[in-house]
C-alpha positions as CSV (number, residue, x, y, z in Angstrom):
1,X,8.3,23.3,5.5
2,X,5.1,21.6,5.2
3,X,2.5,21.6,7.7
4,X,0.8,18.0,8.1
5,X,-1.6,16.0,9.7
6,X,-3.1,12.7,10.8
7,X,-6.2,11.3,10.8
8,X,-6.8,8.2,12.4
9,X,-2.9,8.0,13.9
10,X,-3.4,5.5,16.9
11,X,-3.5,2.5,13.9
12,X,-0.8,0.6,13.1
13,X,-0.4,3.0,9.7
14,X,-0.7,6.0,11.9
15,X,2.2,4.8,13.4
16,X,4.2,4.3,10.8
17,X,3.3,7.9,9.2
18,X,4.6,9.0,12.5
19,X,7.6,7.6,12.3
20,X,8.3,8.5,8.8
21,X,7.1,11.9,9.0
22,X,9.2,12.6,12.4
23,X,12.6,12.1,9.8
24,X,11.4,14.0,7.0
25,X,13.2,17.6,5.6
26,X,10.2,19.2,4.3
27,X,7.6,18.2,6.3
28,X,6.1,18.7,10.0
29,X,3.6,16.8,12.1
30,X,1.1,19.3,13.4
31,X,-1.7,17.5,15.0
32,X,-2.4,13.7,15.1
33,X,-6.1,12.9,16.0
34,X,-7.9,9.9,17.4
35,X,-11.5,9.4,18.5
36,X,-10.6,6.9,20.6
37,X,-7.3,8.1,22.5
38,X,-8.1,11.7,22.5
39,X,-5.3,13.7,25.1
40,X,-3.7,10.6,25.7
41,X,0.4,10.3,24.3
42,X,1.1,9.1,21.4
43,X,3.5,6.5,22.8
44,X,0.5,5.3,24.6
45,X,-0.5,3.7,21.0
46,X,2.8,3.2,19.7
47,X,5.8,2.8,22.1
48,X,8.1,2.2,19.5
49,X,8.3,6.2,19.1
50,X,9.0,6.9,23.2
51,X,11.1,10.2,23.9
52,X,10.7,10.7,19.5
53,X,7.6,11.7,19.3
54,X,5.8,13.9,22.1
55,X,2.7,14.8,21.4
56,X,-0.8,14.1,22.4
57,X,-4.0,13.0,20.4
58,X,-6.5,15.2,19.9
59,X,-9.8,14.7,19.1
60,X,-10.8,14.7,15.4
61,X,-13.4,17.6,15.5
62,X,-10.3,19.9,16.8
63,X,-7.8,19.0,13.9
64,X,-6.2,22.7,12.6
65,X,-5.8,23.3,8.7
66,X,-2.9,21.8,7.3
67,X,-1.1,21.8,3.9
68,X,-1.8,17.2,3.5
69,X,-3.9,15.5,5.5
70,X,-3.1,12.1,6.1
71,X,-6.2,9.8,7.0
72,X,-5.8,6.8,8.1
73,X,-9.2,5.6,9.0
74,X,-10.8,2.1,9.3
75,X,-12.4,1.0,5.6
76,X,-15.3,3.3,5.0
77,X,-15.2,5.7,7.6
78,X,-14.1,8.3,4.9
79,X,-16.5,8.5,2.9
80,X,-18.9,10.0,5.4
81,X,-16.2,12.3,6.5
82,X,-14.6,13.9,3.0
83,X,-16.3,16.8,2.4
84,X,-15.1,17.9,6.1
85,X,-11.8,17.0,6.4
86,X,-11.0,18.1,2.6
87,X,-11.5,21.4,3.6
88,X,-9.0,21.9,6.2
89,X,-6.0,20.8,4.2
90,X,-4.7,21.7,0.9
91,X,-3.9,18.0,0.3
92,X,-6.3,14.9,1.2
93,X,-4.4,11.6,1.2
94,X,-6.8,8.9,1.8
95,X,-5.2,5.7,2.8
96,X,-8.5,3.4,3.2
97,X,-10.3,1.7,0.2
98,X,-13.2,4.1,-0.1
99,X,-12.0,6.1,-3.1
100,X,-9.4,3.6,-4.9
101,X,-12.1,2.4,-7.5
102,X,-13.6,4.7,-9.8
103,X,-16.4,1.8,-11.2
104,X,-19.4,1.9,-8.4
105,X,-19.7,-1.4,-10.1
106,X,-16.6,-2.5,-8.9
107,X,-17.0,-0.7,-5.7
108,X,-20.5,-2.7,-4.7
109,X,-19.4,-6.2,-6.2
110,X,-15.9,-6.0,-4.3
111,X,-17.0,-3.2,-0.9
112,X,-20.9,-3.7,-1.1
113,X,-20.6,-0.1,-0.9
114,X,-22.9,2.5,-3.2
115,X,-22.6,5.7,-0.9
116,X,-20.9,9.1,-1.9
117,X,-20.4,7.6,-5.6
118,X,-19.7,11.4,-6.3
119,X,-16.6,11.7,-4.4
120,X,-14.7,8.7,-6.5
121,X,-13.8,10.6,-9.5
122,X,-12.0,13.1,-7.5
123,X,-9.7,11.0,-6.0
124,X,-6.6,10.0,-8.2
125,X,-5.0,6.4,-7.4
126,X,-2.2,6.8,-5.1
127,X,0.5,4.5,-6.7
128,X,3.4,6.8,-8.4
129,X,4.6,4.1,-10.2
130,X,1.5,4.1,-12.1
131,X,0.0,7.5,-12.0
132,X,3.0,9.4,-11.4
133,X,2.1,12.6,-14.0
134,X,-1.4,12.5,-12.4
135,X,-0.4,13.2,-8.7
136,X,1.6,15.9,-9.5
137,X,-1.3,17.8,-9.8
138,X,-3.6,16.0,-7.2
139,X,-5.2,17.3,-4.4
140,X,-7.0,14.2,-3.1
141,X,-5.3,10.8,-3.3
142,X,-6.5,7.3,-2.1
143,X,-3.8,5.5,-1.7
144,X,-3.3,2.0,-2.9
145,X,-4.1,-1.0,-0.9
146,X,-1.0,-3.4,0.0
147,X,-1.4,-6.7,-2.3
148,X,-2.7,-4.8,-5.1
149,X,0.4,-2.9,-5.0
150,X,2.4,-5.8,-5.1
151,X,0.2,-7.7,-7.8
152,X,0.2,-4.7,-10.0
153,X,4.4,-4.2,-10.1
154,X,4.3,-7.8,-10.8
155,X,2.1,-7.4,-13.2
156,X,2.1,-4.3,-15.4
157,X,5.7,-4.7,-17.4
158,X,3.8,-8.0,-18.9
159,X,0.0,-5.9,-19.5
160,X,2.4,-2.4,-20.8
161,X,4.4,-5.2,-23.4
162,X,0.7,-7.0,-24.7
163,X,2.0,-10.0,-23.1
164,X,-0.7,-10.4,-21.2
165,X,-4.4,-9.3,-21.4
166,X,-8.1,-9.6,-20.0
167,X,-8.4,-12.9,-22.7
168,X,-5.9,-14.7,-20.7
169,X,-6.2,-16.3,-17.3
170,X,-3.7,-14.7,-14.4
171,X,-3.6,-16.5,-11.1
172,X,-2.9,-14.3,-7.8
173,X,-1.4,-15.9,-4.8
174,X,-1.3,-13.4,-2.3
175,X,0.6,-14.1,1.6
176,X,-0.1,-11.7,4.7
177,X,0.7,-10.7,7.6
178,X,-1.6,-9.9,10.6
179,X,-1.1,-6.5,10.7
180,X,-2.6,-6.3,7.3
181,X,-5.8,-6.5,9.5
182,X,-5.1,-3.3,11.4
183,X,-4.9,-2.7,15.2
184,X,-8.2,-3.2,16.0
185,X,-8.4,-6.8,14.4
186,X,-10.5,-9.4,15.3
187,X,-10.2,-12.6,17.7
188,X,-9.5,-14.6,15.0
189,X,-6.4,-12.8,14.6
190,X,-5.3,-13.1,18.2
191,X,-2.1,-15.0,18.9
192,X,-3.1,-18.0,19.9
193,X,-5.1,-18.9,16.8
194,X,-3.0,-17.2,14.5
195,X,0.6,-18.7,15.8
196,X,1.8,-21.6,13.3
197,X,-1.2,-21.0,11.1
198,X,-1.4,-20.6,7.1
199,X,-4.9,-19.3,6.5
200,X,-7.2,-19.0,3.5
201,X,-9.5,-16.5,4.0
202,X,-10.1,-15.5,0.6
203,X,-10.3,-18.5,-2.0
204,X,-11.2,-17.5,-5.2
205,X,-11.8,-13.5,-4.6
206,X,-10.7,-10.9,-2.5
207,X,-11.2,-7.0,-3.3
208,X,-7.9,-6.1,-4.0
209,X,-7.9,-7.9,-7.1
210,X,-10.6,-5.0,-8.3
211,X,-7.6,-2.7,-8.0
212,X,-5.5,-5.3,-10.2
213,X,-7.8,-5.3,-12.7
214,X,-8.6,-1.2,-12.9
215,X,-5.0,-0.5,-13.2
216,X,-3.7,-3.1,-15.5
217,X,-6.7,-3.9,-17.6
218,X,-6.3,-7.9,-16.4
219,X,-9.0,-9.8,-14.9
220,X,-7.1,-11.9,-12.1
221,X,-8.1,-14.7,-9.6
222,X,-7.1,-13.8,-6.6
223,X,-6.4,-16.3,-3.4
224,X,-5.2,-14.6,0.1
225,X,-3.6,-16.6,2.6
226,X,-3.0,-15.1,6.1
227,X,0.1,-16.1,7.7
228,X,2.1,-16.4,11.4
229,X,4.1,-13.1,10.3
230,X,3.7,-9.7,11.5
231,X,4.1,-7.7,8.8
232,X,5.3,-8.3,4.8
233,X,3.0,-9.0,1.9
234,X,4.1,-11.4,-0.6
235,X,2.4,-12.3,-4.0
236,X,2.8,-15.2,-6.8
237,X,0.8,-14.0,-10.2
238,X,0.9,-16.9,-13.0
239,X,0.1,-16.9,-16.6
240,X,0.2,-19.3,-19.8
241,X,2.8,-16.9,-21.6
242,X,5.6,-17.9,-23.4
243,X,8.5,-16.5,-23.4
244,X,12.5,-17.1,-22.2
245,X,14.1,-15.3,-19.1
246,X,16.2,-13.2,-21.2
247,X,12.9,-11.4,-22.8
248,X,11.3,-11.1,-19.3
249,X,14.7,-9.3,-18.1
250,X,14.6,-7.1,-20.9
251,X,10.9,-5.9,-20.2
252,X,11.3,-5.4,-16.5
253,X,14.2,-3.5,-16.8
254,X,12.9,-1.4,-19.3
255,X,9.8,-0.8,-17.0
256,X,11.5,-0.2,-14.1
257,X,14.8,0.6,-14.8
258,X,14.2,4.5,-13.7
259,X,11.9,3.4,-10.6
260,X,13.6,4.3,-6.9
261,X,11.8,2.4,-5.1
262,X,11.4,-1.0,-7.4
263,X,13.9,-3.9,-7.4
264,X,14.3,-7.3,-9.7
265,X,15.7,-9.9,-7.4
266,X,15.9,-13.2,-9.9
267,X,18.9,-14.9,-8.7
268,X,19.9,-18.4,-9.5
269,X,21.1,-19.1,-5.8
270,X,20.6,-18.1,-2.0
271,X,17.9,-18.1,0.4
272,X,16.9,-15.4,-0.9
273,X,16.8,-15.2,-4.5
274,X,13.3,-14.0,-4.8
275,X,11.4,-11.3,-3.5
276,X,10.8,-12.3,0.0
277,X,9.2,-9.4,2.6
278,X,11.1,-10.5,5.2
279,X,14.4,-8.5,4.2
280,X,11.7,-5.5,2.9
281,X,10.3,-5.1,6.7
282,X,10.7,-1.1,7.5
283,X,11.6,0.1,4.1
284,X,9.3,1.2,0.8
285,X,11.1,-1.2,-1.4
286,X,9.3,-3.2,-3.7
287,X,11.0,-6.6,-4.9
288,X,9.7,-7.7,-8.0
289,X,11.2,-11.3,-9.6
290,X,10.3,-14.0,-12.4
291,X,10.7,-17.1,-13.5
292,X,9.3,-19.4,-17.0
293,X,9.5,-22.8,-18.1
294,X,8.8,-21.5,-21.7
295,X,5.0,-21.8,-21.3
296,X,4.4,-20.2,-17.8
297,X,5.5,-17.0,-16.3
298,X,5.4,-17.4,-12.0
299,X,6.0,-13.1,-11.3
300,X,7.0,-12.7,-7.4
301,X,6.8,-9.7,-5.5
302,X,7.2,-8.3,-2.1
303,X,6.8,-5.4,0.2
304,X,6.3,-4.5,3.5
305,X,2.6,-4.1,4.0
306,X,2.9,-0.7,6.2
307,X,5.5,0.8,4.3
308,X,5.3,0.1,0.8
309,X,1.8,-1.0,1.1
310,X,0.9,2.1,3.0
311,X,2.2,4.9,4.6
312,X,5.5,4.8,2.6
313,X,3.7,4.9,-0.5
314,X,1.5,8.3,1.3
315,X,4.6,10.1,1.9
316,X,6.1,9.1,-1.6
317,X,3.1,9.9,-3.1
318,X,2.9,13.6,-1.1
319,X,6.7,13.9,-2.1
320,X,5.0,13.6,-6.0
321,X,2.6,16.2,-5.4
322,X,4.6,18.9,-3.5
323,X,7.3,18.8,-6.4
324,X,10.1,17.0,-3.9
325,X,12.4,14.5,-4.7
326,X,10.4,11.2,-4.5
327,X,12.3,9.7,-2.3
328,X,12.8,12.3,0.5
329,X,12.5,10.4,4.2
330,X,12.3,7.4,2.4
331,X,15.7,6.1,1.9
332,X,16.0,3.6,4.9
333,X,16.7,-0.1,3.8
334,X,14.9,-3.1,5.5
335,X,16.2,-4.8,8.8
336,X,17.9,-8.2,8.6
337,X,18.2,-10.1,10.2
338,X,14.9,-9.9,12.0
């Protein structure tokens, strides 16, 4: 049994590592810390896990050694914190952008960031899809971010095929849901102005789309839209390629054909005949579908933003590098209807 623990667990990703970690054969929740709720119960943050899960917060300075070390802290907080939390586990699984981007180019343009620059290379990108041979052997991981996980499965069959390259322009439409902004969001993504509302909040850039292009070698556009929903991440990624639907089947299947957790869902009928997070919510799936006129290729995909997007793709990326089964504690399906 592995020992593991939390950082940062009173978030809404701390709360689903909880509940993911509380099913799981091979692993065991030692500590969960949090500056902010130190020695209060964990169902005080999420009450979803009442009577499950028992045990109180501690406060950060007091976590024990553990074999990983889940840390789910706010964007940037790690980086001023590595060094110290690295050393009490065997395993560092970073689930904030701090360490995804090994360019400090990148990193300032996208983060304004240009602290700790050392750290970056000794993180390998947490996406087992991509990286799978490299996390085997890795003992520091920064997980990837939500939409660039969906925008790169969309993606990568057409970039791994030379279908698509950094010559050619790729649109991403990107949907969200508020709890893509974490628990401690601001006003703006209160109820009462976020009810009925399809935001853009990112235009023409947003810094996930650094992620897109580090791990495919494609230079998207990215546009972000916040939406009424909860949770679930949904993208659109466009090109000028031609091809016919029978090709595109033939290179997504023989990219993902072997993948647990990835889908095709290109159907010619029903309400949901594309990839649509809503039937994803809970689960690590990843729904990946296309469609061409002959000129254009429209590539949809969908995930739920905490699972998938985050602390699913943690424990299937701990699974990786402990040598278990990729998808132990992973198998649940998504709820519908919700």
């Amino acid at each position: 049994m592995h020992s593991v623990g939390i950082l940062g667990g009173s978030g809404f990703v701390g709360g689903e590592l909880l509940r993911l970690l509380h099913l799981h054969p091979a692993a065991t929740v030692r500590a969960v810390a949090s500056g902010s709720r130190a020695g209060k119960a964990v169902s005080s943050a999420h009450p979803h896990l009442r009577s499950i899960v028992d045990e109180r917060f501690i406060d950060p300075a007091e976590l024990p050694e553990v074999d990983v070390l889940f840390s789910a802290l706010p964007h940037g907080n790690s980086q001023e914190m590595v060094e110290t939390y690295a050393s009490r586990c065997g395993v560092l699984i970073d689930l904030a952008g701090d360490f995804r981007l090994a360019d400090g180019a990148l990193m300032e343009r996208h983060y304004g960031w240009r602290r700790h620059t050392e750290h970056r290379g000794a993180f390998t990108y947490g996406l087992p899809e991509l990286n799978r041979s490299a996390l085997r052997g890795a003992d520091r991981i920064a997980v990837a971010g939500c939409m660039a996980t969906a925008a790169i499965l969309a993606l990568r069959p057409l970039a791994i095929a030379g279908l698509a390259d950094d010559t050619i322009p790729i649109n991403v439409d990107a949907r969200t849901g508020s709890s893509g902004s974490g628990a401690g969001s601001t006003p703006a993504d209160g109820h009462a102005l976020r009810a009925g509302a399809m935001r853009v909040f990112a235009p023409l850039r947003h810094r996930h789309q650094a992620e897109i292009q580090q791990s495919t070698g494609l230079d998207p556009r990215m546009t972000v839209t916040s939406t009424a929903a909860v949770r679930g991440v949904q993208v659109v990624a466009r090109a000028d390629i031609g091809i016919d639907v029978a090709d595109l089947w033939r290179i997504y299947r023989g990219t993902y054909e072997n993948e647990p957790f990835i889908r095709l869902v290109a159907q010619r009928s029903g309400a949901f005949r594309y990839p649509d997070p809503k039937v994803l919510l809970g689960s690590n799936y990843c729904d990946v579908g296309f469609e061409t006129d002959g000129t254009t290729v429209a590539v949809v995909a969908a995930l739920d933003n905490l699972v998938k997007g985050a602390a699913g793709n943690a424990v299937q990326c701990m699974n990786v590098r402990l040598g278990l089964p990729e998808t132990t504690g992973l198998h649940g399906a998504g709820l519908h209807p919700v």
